[in-house]
mmCIF file of the N, C-alpha and C atoms, coordinates in Angstrom:
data_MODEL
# 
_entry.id   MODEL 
# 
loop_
_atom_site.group_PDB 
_atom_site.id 
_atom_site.type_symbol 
_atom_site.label_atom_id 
_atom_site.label_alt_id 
_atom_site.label_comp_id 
_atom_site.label_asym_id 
_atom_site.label_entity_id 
_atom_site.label_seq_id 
_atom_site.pdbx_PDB_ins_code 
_atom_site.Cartn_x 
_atom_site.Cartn_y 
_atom_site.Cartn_z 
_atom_site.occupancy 
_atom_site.B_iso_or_equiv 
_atom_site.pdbx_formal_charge 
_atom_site.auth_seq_id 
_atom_site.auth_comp_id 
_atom_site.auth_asym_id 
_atom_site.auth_atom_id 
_atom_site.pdbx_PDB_model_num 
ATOM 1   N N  . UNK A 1 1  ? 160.572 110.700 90.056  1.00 0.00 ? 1  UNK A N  1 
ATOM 2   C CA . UNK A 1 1  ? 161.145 109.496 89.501  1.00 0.00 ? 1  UNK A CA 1 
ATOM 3   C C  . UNK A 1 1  ? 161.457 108.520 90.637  1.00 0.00 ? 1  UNK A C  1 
ATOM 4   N N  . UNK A 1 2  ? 161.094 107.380 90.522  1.00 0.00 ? 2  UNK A N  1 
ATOM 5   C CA . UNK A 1 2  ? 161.171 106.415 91.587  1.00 0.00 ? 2  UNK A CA 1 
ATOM 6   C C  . UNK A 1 2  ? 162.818 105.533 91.396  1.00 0.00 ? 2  UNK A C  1 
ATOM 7   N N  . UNK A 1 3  ? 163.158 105.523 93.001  1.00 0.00 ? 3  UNK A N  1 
ATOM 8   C CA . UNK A 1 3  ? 164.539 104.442 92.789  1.00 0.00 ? 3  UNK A CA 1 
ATOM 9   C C  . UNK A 1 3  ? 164.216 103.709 92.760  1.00 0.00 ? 3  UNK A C  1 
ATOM 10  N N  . UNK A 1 4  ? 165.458 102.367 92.211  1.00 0.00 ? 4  UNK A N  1 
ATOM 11  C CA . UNK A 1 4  ? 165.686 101.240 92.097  1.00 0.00 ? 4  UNK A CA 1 
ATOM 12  C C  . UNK A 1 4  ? 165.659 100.301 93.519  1.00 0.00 ? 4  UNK A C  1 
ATOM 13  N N  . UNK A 1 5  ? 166.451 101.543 94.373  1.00 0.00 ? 5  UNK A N  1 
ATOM 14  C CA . UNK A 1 5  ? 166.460 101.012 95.943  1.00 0.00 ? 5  UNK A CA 1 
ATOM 15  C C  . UNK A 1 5  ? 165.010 100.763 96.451  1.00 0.00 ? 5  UNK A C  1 
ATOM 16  N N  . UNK A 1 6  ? 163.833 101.160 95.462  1.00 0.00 ? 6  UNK A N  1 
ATOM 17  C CA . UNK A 1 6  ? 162.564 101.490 96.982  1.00 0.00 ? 6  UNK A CA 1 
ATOM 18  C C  . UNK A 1 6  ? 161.742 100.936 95.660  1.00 0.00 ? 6  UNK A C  1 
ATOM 19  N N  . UNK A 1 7  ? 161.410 99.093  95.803  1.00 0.00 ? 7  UNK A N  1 
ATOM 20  C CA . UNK A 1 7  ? 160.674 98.684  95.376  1.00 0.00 ? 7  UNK A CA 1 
ATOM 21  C C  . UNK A 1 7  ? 159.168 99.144  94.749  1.00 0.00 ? 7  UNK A C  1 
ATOM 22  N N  . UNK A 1 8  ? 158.717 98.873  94.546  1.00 0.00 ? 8  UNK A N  1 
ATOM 23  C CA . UNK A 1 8  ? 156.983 99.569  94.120  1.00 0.00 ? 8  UNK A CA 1 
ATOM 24  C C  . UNK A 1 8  ? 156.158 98.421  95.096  1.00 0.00 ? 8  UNK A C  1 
ATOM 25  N N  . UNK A 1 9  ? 154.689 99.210  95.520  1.00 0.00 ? 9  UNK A N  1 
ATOM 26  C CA . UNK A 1 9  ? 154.117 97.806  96.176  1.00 0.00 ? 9  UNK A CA 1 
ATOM 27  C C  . UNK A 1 9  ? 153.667 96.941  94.943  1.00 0.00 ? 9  UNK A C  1 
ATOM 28  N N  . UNK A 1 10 ? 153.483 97.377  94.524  1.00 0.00 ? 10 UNK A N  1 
ATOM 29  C CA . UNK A 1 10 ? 152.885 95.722  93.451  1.00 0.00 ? 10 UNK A CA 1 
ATOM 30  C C  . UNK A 1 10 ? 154.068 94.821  93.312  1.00 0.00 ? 10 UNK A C  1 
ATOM 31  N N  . UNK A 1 11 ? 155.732 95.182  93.010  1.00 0.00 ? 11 UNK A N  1 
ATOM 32  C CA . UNK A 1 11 ? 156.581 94.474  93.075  1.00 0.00 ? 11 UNK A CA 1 
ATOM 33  C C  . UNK A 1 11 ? 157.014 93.705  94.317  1.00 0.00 ? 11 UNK A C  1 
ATOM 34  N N  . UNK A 1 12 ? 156.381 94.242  95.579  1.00 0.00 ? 12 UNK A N  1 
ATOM 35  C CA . UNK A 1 12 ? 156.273 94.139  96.736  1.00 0.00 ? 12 UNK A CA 1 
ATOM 36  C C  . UNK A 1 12 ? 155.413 92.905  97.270  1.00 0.00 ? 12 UNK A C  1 
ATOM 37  N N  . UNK A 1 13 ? 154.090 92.969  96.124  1.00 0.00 ? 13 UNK A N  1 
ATOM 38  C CA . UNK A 1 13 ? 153.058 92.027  96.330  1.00 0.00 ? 13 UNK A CA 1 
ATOM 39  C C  . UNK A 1 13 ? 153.690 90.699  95.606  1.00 0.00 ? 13 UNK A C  1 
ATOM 40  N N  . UNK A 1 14 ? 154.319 91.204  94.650  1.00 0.00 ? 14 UNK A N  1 
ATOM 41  C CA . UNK A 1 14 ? 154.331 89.530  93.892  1.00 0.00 ? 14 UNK A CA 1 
ATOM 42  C C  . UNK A 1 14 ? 155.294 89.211  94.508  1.00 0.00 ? 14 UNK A C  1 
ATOM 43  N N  . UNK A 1 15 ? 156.313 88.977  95.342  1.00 0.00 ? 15 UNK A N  1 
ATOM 44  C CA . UNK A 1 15 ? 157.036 88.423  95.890  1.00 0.00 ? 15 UNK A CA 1 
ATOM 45  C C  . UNK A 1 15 ? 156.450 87.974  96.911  1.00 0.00 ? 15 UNK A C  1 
ATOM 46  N N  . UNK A 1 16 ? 155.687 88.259  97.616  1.00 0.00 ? 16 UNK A N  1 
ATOM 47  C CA . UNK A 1 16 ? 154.694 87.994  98.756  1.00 0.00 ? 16 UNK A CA 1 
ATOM 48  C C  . UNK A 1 16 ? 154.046 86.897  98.064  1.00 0.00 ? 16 UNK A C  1 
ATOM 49  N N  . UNK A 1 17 ? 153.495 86.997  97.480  1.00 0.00 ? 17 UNK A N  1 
ATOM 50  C CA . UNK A 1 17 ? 152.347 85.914  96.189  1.00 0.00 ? 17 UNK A CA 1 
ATOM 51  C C  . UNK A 1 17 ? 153.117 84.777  95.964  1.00 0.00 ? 17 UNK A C  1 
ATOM 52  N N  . UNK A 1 18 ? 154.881 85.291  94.940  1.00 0.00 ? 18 UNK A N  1 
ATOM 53  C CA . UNK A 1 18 ? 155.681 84.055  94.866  1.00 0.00 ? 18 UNK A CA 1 
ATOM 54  C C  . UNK A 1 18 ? 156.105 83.455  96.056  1.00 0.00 ? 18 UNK A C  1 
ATOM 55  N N  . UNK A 1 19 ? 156.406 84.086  97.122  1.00 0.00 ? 19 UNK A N  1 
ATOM 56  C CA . UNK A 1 19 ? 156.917 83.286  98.761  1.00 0.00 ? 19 UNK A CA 1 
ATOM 57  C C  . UNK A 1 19 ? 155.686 82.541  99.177  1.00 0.00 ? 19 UNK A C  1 
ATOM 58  N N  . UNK A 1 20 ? 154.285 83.076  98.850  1.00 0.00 ? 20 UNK A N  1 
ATOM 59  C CA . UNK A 1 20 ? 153.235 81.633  99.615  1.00 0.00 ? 20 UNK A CA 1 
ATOM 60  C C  . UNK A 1 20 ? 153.710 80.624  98.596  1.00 0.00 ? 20 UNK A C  1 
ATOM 61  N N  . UNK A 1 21 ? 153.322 81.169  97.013  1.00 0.00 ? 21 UNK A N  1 
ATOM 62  C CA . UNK A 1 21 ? 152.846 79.487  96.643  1.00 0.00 ? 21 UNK A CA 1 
ATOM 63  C C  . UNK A 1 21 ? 154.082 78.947  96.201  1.00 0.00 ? 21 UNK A C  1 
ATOM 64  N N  . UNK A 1 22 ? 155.383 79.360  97.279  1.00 0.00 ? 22 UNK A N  1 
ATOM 65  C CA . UNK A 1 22 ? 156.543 78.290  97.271  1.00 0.00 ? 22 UNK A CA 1 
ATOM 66  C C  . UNK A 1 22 ? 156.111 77.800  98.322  1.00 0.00 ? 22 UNK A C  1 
ATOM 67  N N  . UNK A 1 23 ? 155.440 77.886  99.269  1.00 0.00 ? 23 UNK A N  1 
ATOM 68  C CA . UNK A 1 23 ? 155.245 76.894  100.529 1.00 0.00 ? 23 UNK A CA 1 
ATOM 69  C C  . UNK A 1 23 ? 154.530 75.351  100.265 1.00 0.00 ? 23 UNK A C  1 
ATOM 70  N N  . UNK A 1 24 ? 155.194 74.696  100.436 1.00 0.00 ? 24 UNK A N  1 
ATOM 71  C CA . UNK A 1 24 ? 154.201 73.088  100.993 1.00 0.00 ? 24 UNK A CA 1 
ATOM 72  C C  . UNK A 1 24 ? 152.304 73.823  101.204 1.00 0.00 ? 24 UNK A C  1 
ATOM 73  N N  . UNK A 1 25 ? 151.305 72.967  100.883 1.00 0.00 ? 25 UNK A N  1 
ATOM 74  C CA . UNK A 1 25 ? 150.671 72.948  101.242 1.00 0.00 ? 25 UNK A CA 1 
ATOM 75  C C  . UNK A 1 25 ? 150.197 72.941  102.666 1.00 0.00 ? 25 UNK A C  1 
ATOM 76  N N  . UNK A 1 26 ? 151.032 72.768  103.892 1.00 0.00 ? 26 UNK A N  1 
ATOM 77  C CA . UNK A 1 26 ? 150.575 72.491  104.811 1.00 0.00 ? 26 UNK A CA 1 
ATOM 78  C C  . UNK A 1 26 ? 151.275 73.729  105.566 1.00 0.00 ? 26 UNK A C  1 
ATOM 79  N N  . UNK A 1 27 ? 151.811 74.421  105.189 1.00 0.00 ? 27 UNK A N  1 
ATOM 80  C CA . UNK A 1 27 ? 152.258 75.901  105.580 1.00 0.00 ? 27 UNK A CA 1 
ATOM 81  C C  . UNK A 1 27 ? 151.809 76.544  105.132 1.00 0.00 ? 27 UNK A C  1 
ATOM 82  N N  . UNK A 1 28 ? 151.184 76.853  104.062 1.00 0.00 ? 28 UNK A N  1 
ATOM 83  C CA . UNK A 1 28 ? 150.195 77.726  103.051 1.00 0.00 ? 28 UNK A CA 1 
ATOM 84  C C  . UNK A 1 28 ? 148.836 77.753  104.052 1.00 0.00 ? 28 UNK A C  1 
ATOM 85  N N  . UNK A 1 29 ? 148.541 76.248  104.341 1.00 0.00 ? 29 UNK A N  1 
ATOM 86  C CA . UNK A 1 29 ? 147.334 76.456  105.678 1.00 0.00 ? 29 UNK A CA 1 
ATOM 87  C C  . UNK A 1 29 ? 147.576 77.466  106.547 1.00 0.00 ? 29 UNK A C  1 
ATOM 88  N N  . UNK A 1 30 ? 148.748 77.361  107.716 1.00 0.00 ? 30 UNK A N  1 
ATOM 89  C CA . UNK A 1 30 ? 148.749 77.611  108.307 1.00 0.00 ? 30 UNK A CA 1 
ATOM 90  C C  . UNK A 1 30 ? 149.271 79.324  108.173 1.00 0.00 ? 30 UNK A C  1 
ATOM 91  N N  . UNK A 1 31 ? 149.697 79.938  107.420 1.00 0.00 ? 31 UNK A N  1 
ATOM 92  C CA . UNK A 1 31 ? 150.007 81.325  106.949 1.00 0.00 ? 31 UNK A CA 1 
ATOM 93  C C  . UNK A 1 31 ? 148.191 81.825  106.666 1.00 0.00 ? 31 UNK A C  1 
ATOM 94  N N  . UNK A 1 32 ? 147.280 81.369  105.857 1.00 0.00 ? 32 UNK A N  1 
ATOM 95  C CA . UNK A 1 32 ? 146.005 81.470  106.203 1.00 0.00 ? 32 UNK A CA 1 
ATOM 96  C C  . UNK A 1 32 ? 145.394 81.585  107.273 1.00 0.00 ? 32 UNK A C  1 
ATOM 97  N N  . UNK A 1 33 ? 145.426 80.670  108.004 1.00 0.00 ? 33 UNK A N  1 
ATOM 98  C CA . UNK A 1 33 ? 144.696 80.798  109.445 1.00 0.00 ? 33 UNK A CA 1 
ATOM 99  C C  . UNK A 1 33 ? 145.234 82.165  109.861 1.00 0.00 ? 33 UNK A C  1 
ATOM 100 N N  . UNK A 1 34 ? 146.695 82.044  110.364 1.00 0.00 ? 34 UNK A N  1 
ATOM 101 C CA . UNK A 1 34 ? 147.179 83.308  110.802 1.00 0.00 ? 34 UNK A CA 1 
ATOM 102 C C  . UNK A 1 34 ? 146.601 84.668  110.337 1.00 0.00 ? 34 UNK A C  1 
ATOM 103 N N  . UNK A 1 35 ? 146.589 84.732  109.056 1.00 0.00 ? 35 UNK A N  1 
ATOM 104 C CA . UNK A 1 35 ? 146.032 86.280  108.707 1.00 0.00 ? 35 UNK A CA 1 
ATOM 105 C C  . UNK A 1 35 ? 144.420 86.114  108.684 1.00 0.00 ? 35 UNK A C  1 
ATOM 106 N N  . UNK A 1 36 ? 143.572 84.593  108.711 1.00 0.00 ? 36 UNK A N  1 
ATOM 107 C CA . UNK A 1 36 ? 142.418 84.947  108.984 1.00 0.00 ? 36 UNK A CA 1 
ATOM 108 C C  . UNK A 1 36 ? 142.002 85.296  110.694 1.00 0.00 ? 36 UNK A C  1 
ATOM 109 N N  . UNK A 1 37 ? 142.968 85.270  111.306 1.00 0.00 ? 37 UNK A N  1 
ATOM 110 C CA . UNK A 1 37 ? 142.886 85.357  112.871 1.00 0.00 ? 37 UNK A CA 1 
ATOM 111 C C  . UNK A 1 37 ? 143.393 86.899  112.897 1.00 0.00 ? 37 UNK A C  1 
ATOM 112 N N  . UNK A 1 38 ? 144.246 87.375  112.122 1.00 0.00 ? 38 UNK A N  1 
ATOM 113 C CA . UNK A 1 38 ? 144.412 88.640  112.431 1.00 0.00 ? 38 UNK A CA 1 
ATOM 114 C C  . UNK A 1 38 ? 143.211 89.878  111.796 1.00 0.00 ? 38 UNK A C  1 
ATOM 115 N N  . UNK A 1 39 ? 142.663 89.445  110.710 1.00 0.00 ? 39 UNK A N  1 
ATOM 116 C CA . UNK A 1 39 ? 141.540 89.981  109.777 1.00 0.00 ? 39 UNK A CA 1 
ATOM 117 C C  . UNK A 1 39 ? 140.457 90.125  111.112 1.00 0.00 ? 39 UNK A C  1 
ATOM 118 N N  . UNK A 1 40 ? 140.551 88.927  111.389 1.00 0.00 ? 40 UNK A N  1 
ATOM 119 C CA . UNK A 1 40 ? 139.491 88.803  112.658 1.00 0.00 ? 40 UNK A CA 1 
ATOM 120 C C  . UNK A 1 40 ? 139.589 89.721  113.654 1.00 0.00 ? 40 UNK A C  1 
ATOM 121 N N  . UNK A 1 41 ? 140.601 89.810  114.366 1.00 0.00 ? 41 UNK A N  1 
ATOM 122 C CA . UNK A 1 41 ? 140.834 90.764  115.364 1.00 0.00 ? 41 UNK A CA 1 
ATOM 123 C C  . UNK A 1 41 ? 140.508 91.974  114.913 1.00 0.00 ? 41 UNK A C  1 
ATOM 124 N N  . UNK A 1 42 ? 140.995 92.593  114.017 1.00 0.00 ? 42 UNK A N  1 
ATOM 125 C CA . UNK A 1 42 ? 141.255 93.793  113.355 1.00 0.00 ? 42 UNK A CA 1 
ATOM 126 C C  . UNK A 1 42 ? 139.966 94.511  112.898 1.00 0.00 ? 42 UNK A C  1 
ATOM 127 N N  . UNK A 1 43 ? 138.953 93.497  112.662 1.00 0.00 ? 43 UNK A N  1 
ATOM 128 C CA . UNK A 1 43 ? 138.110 93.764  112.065 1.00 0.00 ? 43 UNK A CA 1 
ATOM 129 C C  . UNK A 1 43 ? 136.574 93.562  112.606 1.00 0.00 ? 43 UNK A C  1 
ATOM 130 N N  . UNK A 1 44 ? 137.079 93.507  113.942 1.00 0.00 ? 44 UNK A N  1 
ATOM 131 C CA . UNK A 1 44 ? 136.027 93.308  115.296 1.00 0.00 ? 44 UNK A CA 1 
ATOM 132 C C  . UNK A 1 44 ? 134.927 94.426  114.927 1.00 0.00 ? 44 UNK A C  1 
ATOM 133 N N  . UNK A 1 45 ? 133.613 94.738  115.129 1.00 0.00 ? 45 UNK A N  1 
ATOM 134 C CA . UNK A 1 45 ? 132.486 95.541  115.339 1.00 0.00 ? 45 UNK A CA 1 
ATOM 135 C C  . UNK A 1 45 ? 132.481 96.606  116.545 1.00 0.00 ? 45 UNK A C  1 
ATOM 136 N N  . UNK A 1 46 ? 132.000 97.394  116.202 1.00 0.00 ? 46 UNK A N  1 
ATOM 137 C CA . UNK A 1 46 ? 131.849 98.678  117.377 1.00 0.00 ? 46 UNK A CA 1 
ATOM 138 C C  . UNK A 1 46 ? 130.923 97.750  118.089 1.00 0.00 ? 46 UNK A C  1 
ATOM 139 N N  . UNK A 1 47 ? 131.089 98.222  119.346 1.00 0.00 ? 47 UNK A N  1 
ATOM 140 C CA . UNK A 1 47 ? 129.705 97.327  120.536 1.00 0.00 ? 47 UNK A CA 1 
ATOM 141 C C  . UNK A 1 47 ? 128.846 97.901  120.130 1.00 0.00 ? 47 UNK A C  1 
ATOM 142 N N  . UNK A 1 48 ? 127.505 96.767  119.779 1.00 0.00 ? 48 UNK A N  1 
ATOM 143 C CA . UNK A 1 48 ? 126.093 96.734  119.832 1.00 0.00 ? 48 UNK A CA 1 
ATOM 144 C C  . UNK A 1 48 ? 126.159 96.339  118.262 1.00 0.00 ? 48 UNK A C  1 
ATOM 145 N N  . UNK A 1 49 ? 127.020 95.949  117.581 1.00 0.00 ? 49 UNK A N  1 
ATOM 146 C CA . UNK A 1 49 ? 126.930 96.008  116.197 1.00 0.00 ? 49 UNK A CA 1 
ATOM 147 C C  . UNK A 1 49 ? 127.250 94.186  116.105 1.00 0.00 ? 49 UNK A C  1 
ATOM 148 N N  . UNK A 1 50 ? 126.662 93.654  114.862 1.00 0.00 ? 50 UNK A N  1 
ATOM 149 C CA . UNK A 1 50 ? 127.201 92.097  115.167 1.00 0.00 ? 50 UNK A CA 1 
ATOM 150 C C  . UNK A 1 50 ? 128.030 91.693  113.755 1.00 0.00 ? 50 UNK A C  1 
ATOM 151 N N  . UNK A 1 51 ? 128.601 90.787  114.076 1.00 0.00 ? 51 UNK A N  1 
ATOM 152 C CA . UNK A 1 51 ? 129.500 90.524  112.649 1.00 0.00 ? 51 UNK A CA 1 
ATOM 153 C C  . UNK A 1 51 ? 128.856 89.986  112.104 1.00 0.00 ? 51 UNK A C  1 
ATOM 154 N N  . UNK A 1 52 ? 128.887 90.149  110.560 1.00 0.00 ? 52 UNK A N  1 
ATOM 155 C CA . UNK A 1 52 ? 128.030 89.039  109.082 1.00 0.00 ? 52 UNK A CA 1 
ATOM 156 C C  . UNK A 1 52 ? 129.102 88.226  109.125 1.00 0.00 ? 52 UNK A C  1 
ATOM 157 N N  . UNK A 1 53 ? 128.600 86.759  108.838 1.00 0.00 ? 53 UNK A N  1 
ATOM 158 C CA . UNK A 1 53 ? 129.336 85.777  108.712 1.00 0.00 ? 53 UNK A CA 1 
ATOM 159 C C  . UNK A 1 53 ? 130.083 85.767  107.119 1.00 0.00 ? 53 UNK A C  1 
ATOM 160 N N  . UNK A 1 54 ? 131.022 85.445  106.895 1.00 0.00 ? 54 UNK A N  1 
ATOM 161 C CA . UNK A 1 54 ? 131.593 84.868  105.730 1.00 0.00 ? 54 UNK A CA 1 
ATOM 162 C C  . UNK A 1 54 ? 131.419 83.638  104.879 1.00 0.00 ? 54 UNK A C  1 
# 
């Protein structure tokens, strides 16, 4: 049985979801870039392998 204290992730997600699209448009950019720069890093190729573009 799950507590009250220890959220669920999906309840986890929509607050995440409701905190972007309370942002201004021009912070919503920039919260994007950020996690497309970290996706990026993270998601670098073994050497000799090349990335598919998006």
């Amino acid at each position: 049985m799950e507590s009250r204290d220890d959220p669920s992730d999906e309840a986890q997600g929509l607050r995440l979801v409701r905190a972007f699209l309370s942002l201004p448009p021009d912070r919503r950019a920039e919260v994007l870039a950020f996690v497309e720069d970290l996706v990026r890093v993270h998601a670098r190729p073994e050497e000799g392998q090349e990335i598919s573009p998006i």
